[in-house]
C-alpha positions in Angstrom: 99.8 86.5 87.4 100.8 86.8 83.6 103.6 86.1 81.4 103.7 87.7 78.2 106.1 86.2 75.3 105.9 86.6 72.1 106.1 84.3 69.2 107.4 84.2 65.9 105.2 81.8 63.6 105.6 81.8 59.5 102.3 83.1 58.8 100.8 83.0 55.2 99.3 85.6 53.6 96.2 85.9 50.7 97.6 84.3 48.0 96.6 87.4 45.6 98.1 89.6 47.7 101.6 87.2 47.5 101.7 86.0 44.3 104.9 87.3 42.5 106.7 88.5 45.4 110.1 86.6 46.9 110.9 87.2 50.5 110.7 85.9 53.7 107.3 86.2 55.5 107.1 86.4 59.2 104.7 87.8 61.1 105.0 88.4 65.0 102.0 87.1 67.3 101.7 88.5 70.6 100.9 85.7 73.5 99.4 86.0 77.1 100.6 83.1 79.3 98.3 82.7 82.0 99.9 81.1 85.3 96.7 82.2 87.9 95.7 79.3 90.1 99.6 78.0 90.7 98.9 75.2 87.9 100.5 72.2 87.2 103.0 72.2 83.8 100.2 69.9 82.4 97.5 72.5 82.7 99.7 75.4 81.6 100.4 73.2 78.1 96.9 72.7 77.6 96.5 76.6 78.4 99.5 77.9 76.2 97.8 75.4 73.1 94.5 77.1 73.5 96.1 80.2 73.4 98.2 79.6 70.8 94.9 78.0 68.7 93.3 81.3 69.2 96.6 83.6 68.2 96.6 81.7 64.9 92.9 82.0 63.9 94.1 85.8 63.3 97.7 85.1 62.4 96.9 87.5 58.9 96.8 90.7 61.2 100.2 92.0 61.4 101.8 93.0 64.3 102.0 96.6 63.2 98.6 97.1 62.9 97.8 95.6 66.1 100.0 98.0 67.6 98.3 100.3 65.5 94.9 99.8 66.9 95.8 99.4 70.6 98.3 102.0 70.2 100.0 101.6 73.5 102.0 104.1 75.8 105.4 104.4 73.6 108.6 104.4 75.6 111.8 104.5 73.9 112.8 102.0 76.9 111.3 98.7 75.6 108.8 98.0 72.9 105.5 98.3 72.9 103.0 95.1 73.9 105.9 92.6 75.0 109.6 92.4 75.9 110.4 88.8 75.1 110.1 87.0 72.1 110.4 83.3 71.2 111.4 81.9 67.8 111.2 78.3 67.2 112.9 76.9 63.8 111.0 73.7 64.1 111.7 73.8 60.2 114.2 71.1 60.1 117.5 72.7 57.8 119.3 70.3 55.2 123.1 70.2 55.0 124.1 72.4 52.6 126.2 70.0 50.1 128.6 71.4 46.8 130.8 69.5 44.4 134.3 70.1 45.6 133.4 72.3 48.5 133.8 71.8 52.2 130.8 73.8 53.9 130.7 74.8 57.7 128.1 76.2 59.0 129.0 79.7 60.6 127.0 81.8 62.9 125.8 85.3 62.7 126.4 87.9 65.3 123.7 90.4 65.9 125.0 94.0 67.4 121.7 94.7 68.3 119.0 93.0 70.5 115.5 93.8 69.1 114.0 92.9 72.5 115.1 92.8 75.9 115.4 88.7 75.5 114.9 86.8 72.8 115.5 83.0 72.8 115.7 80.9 70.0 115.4 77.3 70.2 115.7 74.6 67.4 116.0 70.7 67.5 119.2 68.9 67.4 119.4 65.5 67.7 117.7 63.9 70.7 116.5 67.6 71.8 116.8 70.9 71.4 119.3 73.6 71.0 119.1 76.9 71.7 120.4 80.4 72.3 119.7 84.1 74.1 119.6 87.4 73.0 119.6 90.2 75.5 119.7 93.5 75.9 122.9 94.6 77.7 121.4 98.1 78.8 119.9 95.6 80.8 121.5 92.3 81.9 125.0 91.3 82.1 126.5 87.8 80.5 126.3 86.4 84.4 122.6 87.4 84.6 121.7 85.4 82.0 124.0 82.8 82.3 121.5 82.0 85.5 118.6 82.1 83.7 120.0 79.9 81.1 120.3 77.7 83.8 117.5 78.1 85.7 115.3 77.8 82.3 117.5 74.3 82.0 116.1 73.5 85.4 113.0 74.2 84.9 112.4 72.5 81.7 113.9 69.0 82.7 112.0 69.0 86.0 108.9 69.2 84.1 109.9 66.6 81.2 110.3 64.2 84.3 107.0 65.3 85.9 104.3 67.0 83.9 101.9 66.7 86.6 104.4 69.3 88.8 102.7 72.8 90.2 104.9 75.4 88.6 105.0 77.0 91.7 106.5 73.8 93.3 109.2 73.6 90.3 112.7 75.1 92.6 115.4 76.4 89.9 117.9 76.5 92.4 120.3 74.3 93.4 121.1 72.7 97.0 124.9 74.7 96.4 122.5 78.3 95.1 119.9 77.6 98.2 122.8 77.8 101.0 124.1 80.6 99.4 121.3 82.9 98.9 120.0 81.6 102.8 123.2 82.3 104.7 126.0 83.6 102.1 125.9 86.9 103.6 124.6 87.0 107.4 126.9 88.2 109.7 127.4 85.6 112.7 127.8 86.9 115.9 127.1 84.5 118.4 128.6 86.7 121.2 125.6 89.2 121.2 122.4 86.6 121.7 123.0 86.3 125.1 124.1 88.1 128.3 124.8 90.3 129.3 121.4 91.5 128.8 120.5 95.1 128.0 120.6 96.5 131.8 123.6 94.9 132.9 125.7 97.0 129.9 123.4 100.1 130.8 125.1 99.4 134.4 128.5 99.0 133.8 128.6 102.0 131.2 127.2 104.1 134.4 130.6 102.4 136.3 132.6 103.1 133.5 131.9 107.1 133.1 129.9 108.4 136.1 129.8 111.6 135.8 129.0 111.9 131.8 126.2 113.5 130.8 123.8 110.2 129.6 120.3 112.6 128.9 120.4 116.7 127.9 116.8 117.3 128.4 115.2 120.6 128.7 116.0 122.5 131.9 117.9 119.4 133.1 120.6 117.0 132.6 121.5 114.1 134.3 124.8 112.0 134.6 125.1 108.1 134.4 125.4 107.8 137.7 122.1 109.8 138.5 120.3 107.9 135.8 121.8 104.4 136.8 120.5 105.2 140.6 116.9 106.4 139.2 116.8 103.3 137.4 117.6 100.9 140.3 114.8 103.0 142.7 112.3 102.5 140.1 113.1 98.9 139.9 113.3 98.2 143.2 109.6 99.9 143.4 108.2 97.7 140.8 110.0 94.7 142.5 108.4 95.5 146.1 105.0 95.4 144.6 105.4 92.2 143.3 105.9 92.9 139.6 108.5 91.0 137.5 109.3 88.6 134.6 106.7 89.0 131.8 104.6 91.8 133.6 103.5 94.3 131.0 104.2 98.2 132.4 102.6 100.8 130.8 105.2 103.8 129.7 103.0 107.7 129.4 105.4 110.3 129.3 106.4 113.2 127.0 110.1 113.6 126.3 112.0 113.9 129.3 114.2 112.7 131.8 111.8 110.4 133.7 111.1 109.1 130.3 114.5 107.7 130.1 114.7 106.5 133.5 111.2 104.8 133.2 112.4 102.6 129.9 116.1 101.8 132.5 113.9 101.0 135.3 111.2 98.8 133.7 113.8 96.6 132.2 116.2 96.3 135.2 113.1 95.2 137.1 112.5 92.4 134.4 109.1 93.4 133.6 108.6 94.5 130.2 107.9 98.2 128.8 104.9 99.3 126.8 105.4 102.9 125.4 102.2 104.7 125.4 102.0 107.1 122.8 101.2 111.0 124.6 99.8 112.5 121.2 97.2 109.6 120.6 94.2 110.1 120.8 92.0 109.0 124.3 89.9 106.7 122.1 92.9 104.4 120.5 94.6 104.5 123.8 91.9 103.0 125.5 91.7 100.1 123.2 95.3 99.5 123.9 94.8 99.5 127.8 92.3 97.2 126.9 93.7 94.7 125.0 97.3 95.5 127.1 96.0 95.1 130.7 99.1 96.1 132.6 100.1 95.8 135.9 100.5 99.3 136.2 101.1 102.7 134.3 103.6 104.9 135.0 103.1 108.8 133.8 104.8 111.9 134.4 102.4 114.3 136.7 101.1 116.5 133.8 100.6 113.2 131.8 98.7 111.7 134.7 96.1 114.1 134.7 95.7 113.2 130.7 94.6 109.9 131.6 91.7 110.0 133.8 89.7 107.0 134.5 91.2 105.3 130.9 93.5 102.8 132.4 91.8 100.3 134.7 95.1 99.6 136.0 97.5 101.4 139.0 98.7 104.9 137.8 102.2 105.5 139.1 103.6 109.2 138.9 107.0 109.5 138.4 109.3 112.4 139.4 113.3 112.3 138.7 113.8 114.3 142.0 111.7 111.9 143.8 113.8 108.9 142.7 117.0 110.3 143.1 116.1 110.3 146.8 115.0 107.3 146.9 117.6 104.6 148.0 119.0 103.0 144.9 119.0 99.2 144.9 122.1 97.2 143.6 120.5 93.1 143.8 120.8 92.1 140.4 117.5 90.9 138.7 116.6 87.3 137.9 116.1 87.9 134.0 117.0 85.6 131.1 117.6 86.5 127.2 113.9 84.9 126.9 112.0 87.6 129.2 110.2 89.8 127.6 111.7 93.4 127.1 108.8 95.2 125.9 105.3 95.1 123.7 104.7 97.9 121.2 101.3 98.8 119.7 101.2 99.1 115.6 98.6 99.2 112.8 95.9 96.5 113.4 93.4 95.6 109.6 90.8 94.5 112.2 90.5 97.1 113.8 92.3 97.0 117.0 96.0 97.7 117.1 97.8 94.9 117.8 100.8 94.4 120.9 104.1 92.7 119.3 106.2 91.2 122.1 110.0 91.7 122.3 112.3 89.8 123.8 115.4 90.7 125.7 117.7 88.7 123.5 116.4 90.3 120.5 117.2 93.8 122.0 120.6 93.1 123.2 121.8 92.3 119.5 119.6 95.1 117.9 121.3 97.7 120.3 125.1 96.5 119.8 124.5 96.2 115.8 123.4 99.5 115.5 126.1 101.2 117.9 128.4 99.6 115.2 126.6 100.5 112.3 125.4 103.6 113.1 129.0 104.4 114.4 128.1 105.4 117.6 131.0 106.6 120.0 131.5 107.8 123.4 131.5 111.7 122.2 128.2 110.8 120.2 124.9 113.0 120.8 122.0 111.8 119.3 119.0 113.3 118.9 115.9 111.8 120.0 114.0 112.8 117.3 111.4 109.4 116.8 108.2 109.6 118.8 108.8 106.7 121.9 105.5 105.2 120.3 107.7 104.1 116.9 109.9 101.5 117.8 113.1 103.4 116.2 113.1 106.0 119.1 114.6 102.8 120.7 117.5 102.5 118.3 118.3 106.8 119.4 118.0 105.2 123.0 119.6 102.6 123.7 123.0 103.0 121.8 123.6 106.0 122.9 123.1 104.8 126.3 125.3 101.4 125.8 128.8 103.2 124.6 128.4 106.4 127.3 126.9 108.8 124.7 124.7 111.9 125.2 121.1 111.5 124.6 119.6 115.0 123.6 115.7 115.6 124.3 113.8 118.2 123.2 110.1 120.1 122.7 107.6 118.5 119.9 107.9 122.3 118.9 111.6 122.1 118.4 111.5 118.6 116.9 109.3 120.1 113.7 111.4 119.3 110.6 112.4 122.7 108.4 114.5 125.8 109.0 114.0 125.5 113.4 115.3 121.7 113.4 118.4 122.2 111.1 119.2 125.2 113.8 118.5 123.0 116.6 121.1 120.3 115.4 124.0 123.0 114.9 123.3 124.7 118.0 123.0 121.8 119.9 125.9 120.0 118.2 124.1 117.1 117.2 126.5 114.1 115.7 123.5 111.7 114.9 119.8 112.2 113.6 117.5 109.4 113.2 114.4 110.4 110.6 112.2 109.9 108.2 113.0 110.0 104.3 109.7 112.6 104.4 110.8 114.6 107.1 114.7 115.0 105.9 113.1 115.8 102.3 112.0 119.4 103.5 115.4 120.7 104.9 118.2 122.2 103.8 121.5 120.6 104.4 123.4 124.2 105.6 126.4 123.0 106.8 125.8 120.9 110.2 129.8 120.2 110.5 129.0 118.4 114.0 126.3 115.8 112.0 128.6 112.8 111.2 125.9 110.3 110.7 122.2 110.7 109.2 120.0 107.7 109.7 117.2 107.4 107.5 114.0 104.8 108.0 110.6 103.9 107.6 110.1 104.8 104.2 111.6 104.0 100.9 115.1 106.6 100.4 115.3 108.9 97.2 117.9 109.2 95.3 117.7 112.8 95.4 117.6 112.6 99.5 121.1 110.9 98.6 122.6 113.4 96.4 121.6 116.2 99.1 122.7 114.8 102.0 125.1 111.7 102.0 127.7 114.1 100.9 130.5 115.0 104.3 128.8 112.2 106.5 128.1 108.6 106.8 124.7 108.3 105.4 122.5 105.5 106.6 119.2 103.6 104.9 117.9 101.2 107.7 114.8 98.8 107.3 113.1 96.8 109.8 109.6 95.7 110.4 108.2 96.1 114.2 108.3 92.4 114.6 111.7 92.1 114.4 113.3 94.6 117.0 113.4 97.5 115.4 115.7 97.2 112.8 116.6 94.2 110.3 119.0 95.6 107.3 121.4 98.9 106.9 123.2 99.9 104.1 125.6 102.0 104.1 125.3 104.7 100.9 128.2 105.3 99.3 127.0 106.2 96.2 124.3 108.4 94.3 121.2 106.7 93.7 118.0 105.1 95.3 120.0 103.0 98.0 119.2 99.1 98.3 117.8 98.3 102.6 121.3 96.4 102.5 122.5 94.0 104.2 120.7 92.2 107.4 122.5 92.9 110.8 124.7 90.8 113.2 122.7 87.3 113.1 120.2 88.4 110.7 118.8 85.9 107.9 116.8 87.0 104.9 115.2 85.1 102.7 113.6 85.9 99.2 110.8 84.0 98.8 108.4 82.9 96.1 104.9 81.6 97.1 106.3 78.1 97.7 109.0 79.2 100.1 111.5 78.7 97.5 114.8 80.9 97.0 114.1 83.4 93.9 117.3 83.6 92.1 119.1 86.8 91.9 117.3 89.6 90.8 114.5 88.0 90.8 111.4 89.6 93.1 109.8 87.7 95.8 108.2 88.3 99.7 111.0 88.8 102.3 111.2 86.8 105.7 113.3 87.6 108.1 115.1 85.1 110.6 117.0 86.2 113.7 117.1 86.2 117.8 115.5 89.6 117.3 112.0 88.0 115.7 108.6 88.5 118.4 107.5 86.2 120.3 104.4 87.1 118.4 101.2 89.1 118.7 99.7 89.3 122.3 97.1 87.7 122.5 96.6 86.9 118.6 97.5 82.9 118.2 95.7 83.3 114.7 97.9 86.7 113.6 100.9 85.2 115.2 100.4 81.7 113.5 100.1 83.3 110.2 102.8 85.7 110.4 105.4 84.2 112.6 106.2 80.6 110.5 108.4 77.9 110.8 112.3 78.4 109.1 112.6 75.7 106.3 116.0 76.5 106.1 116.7 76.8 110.2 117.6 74.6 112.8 114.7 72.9 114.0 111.8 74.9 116.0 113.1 78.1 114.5 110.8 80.7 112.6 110.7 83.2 110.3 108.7 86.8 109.7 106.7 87.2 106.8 107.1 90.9 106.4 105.0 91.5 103.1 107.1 93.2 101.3 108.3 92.9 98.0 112.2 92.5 97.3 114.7 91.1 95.3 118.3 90.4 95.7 121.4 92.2 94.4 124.3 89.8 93.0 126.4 91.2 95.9 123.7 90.2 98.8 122.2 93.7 98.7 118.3 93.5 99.2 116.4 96.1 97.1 112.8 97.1 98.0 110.2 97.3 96.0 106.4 97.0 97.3 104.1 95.3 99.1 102.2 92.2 98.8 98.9 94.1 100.5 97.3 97.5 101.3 100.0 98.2 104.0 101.3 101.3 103.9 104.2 103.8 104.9 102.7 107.6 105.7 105.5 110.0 107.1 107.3 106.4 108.5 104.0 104.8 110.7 103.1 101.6 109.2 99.6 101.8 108.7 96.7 99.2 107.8 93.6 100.8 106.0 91.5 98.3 107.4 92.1 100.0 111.2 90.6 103.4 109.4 87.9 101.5 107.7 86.6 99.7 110.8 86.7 103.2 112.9 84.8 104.8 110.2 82.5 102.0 110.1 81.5 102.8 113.7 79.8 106.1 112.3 76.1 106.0 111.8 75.6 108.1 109.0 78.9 106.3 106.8 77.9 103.3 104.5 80.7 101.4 102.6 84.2 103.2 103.4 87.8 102.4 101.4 90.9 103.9 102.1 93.7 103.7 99.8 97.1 105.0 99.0 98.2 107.9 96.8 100.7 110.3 96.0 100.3 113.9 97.0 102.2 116.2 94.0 105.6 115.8 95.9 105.4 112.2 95.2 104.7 111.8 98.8 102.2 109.2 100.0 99.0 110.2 101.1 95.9 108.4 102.3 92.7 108.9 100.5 89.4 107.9 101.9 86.2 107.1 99.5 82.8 106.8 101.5 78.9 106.4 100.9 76.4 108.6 102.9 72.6 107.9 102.1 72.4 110.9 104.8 75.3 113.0 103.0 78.0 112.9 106.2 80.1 115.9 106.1 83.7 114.8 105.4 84.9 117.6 108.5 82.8 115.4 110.5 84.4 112.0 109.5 87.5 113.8 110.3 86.5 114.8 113.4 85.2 111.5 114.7 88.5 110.0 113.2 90.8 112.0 115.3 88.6 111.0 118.7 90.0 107.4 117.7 93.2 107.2 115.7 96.5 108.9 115.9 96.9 112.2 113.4 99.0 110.4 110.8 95.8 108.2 110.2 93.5 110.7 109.5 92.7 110.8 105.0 94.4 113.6 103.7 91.1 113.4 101.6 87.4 112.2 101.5 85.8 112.1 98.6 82.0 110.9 98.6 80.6 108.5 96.2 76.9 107.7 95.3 77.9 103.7 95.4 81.4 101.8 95.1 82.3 99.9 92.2 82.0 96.2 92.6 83.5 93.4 91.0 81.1 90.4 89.0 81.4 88.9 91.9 80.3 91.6 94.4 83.2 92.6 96.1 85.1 96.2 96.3 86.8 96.8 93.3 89.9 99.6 94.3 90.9 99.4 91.2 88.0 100.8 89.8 88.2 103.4 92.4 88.3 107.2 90.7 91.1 109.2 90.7 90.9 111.4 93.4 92.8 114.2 91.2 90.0 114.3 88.8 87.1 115.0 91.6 86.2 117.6 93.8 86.9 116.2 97.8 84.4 116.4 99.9 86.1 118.3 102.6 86.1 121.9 101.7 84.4 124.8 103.1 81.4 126.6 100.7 84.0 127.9 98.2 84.3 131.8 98.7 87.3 133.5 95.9 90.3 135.2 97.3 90.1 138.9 97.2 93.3 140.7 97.8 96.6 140.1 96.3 98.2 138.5 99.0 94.9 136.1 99.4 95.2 135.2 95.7 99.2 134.6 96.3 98.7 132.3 99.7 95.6 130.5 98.2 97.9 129.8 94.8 100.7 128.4 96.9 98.4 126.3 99.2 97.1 124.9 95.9 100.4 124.3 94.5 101.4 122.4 98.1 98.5 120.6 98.8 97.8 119.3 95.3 94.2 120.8 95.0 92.7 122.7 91.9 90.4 125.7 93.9 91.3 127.1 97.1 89.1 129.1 99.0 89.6 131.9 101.6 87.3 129.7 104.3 89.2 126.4 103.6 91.6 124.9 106.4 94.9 123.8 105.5 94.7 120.8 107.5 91.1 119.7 106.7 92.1 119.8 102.8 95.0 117.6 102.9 97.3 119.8 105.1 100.3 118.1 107.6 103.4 119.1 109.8 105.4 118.3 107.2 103.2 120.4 104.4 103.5 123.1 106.9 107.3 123.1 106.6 106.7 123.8 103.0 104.2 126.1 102.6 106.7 128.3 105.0 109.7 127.8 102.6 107.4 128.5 99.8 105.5 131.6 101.7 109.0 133.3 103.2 110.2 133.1 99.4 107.2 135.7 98.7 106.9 137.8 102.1 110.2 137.4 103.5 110.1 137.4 107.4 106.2 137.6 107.4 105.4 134.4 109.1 107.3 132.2 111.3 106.6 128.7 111.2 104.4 128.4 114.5 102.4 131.3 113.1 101.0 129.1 110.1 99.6 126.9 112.6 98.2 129.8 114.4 96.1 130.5 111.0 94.9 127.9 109.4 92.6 130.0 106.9 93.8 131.9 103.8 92.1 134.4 105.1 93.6 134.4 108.5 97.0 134.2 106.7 96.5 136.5 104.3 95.8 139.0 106.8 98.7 137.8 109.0 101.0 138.7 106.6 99.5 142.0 105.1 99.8 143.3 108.9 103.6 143.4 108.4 104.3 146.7 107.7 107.5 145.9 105.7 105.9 143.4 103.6 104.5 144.2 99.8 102.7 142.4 98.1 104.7 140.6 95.0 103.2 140.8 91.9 100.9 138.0 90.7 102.2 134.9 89.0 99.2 134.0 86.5 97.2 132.6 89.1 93.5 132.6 87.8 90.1 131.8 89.4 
């Protein structure tokens, strides 16, 4: 890490070129402090002095010309080469004494701050004295009043001990620490213990009976029907001996006896594992691997989709089946501590990796978010969230807890655009829980029944604000896997890129620096994250779960924290604002995903040498995964996305591959992604032998697909989904297409012709549809 700050030395000038001029000579020097290696104040002096030594052997260039010849990317918003400057008047200044006149020294007020800070210090007396200038575009007279004091801090704990790590070095105090730890959480004791999670499920069936809990295709069932299906299935699990801690596999598609599965499992007091349907055979085996369950239960037609993959019991489940079964009312011997469920995410090594819930941390998840996401009685949610991403569970579960309608529907139904925004106004829909990437390509037409729009799993926009926050409560939630779910809301209530807000009922968050200090206000560290709702850990992973899951310095004893990885900083009013990530993590569509997971699959191929993925941004801003590769035998890139998606879900697959004769490595050997090309400037390594539009309307889809996708040339033989193409794109292309050939294509259509060529000729078979005229696109 650096630290640049600039000084302000007097510094003399050739003597020919001076001579007979009066004025005050300062040039500025421009100085790199190097903190790497968390060093003690000791070293950093004898660092800063070297540096220093070095800025004055060229003190005679001026600062202007040094601009001059590195001549920087200029932005009006700061100043070019640093932000800070320090001036020390170590010049000590006489008394100014005249016969017969008092004289009091009076200070001058500057109206403008040349930098963002500039402090002045200057000795008086026994030390020094001293004064900031800031920029009040950027900080406020309380913002600096806390560095003034943090600076103060700092500086007299290393006067007392030189030989101090600065990293060690805490500028809080006891009074700030308490604060910033536990000024803002919410204590709710009442909703850590029971009753757990299927005893409120039960009572909510007492309270309304005959209320429609799930509107599923072709079916809906009451409380009462769902409440008895849950019991039969529980009492099933129960006769064949399962119970606390056993792990149940969960295989359905969106339905009914999805629902009841999830009720069951957890009235039982075994714990659920959702198995994701659209995975690919490949991944799913590894989980069955690493999972072992007792036993998996399916729906019939998902069943037949697993085959011999399980190596454990496979349990079909039918809702008619379990409505006739007798229902069993003994109540389960389950405790806040039992495990709830285990759900599959991301794994750098490889292998996806199981994080275990327990039933305490579901119970407060579930009753914070009926509050905060305002759920009532008359609510219907849509279960939009795949059941293999842990926020399906907050559509669930409140919906189920206050006597709510859960709404189901087709994968086909579920794709975000024109068909989805139908689907919530005919189907009254009153709360939608998505993605900031999915919500960015719809239109907000009215939807007077949509009261509250959740979004997660990605950063929010400020222009996803300003389009829809307006008529509803609008909702940014944040929360890693390892913590149930969901950790922080906020609440927007105002244009902008919202803040993750504040933690939920019992919730502790802690800004961290790499000592496990508090950062002050504003200042960026790694968040943790302490509540009843953090995983037991990693199954089976002591080493992951050691390194992840650590002890809460500022807990009661035996508690522990998450270290989430990501990069935040605290508002003055408790807000947490996101900013990054400390590693290659990343967010596609709202799946967390590691790159190392997609660079040990692609490892397994025998014609692929060195692989890195990394993150970009495709022209919507949107990220993207990019995948650079070596081939000594020249691998196909179609192929590497073919054996991909035999082993990893669809939003893993590179939206590009781009071949390269060697990677760049570092002095010291290693894979330098910095060094890694821009994958605008190069041609991927995934298209089809480039053959040129023809017609009009093949030039026109081939422009738009370029414009979409991001890519320069777009042939008639290239595939929209093997060039960088998704669901989502999909949604945009149509918007973008329909604005040309107006009721040419539906949406299911474009998936039906994944060519230019195929869509081309789609389109020109509509009799009613002309050709527009061409819009400068050139070969």
């Amino acid at each position: 890490a650096t630290d640049v700050v600039v000084g302000s030395p007097q510094a003399g000038r050739n003597r020919s070129e001076s001579e007979g001029l009066i004025g005050f000579f300062v040039n500025t020097l421009v100085l790199r402090t190097d903190l790497s290696g968390d060093p003690t104040f000791s070293e950093l002096l004898e660092r800063t002095r070297e540096v220093a030594l070095g800025a004055y052997a060229h003190q005679d260039l001026p600062f202007e010309k040094l601009v001059e010849e590195l001549n920087p990317e200029r932005d009006l918003s700061h100043l070019p080469l640093a932000q800070v400057m320090l001036v020390l008047q170590s010049t000590p200044a006489d008394r100014l004494a005249l016969r017969g006149v008092d004289v009091t020294p009076y200070p001058l007020t500057e109206d403008m701050a040349p930098y963002d800070v500039t402090v002045e210090l200057r000795p008086d007396g026994e030390g020094l004295a001293g004064s900031f200038l800031y920029n009040t575009d950027l900080f406020d007279a309380e913002t600096i009043e806390g560095l003034v004091a943090h600076f103060a801090r700092f500086v007299s704990a290393v006067a007392r001990e030189p030989g101090a790590r600065i990293d060690d070095v805490a500028l809080l105090d006891a009074t700030e620490v308490e604060r910033l730890a536990h000024g803002w959480v919410d204590v709710r004791p009442e909703l850590t213990g029971s009753p757990l999670l299927h005893e409120r499920l039960e009572r909510t069936a007492r309270a309304v009976p005959d209320s429609v809990a799930v509107d599923a295709p072709g079916r809906r069932v009451t409380y009462a029907e769902l409440d008895h299906m849950a019991k039969a299935l529980a009492a099933k699990l129960r006769d064949a001996g399962l119970g606390r801690e056993d792990r149940v596999g969960v295989y359905f598609d969106k339905g009914v006896e999805l629902i009841a599965a999830l009720c069951g499992v957890l009235r039982s007091g075994a714990a659920f594992v959702p198995l994701d349907p659209d995975g690919p055979v490949e991944r799913l085996r590894l989980i069955l691997d690493d999972l072992r369950p007792a036993v998996v239960l399916a729906g019939r037609a998902e069943s037949a989709r697993l085959g011999d993959t399980t190596g454990a019991p496979v349990w079909t489940v039918d809702a008619d089946e379990l409505l006739a079964s007798p229902g069993d009312h003994a109540a389960p011997a389950i405790d806040a501590h039992g495990l709830a469920y285990v759900i599959y995410t991301s794994g750098s090594t490889g292998v996806p990796k199981g994080v275990m819930i327990e039933q305490s941390g579901v119970v407060g998840m579930v009753q914070s978010m009926t509050e905060r996401y305002e759920v009532t009685s008359d609510a219907r949610f849509l279960q939009f969230m795949s059941i293999g991403f842990d926020a399906s569970f907050s559509e669930i579960f409140p919906t189920l807890l206050v006597g709510g309608t859960l709404v189901l529907r087709g994968r086909g139904d579920l794709l975000p655009g024109p068909g989805l925004v139908d689907l919530l106004e005919r189907d009254r829909i009153t709360h939608l829980l998505t993605t900031p990437s999915a919500l960015g390509v719809m239109r907000p037409a009215g939807l007077p029944h949509l009261r509250t729009l959740i979004v997660c799993g990605e950063a929010c926009s400020a222009d996803l604000v300003a389009r829809w926050a307006s008529g509803r409560r609008f909702v940014n939630a944040y929360g890693p896997t390892e913590v149930t779910v969901c950790t922080h809301t906020c609440h927007v209530v105002e244009d902008g890129k919202p803040p993750i807000g504040y933690g939920l009922a019992n919730t502790e968050s802690y800004v961290l620096d790499p000592a496990l200090n508090e950062t002050p206000v504003g200042v960026k560290g790694e968040m943790y994250v302490g509540s009843p709702g953090v995983a037991r850990g990693y199954l089976g992973r002591p080493g992951l779960t050691a390194a992840a899951f650590v002890p809460n310095p500022f807990g009661p004893p035996g508690t522990r924290m998450y270290k989430t990885g990501d990069v935040v900083r605290r508002r003055r009013d408790g807000q947490i604002d996101f900013l990054g990530r400390v590693d290659d993590q990343a967010k596609v569509r709202g799946f967390r995903i590691e790159p190392g997971e997609i660079e040990s699959a692609l490892a397994l191929h025998p014609e692929v040498g060195d692989v890195a993925v990394v993150t970009d941004r495709d022209p919507a801003g949107a990220t993207r995964l990019v995948c650079y590769f070596t081939s000594p035998s020249g691998a196909a890139a179609q192929g590497l996305r073919d054996f991909l998606a035999e082993r990893l879900p669809s939003y893993m697959i590179p939206a590009a591959f781009l071949r390269l004769d060697e990677m760049p490595r570092s002095p010291a050997g290693k894979l330098d992604r910095k060094a890694l090309p821009d994958p605008r400037l190069i041609e991927t390594d995934d298209r089809a032998a480039y053959v040129p539009p023809a017609t009009a309307t093949e030039k026109e889809t081939a422009r738009v697909w370029g414009e979409v996708l991001g890519v320069g040339r777009v042939g008639v033989r290239d595939k929209f989904f093997e060039i960088g193409g998704n669901s989502l794109k999909v949604v945009e292309l149509f918007e973008r297409l329909d604005e040309l050939y107006p009721g040419a294509l539906s949406v299911a259509e474009l998936f039906e012709h994944p060519t230019v060529t195929a869509m081309a000729a789609a389109i020109d078979t509509r009799a009613d549809t002309a050709a527009p005229a061409l819009t400068g696109f050139e070969l």
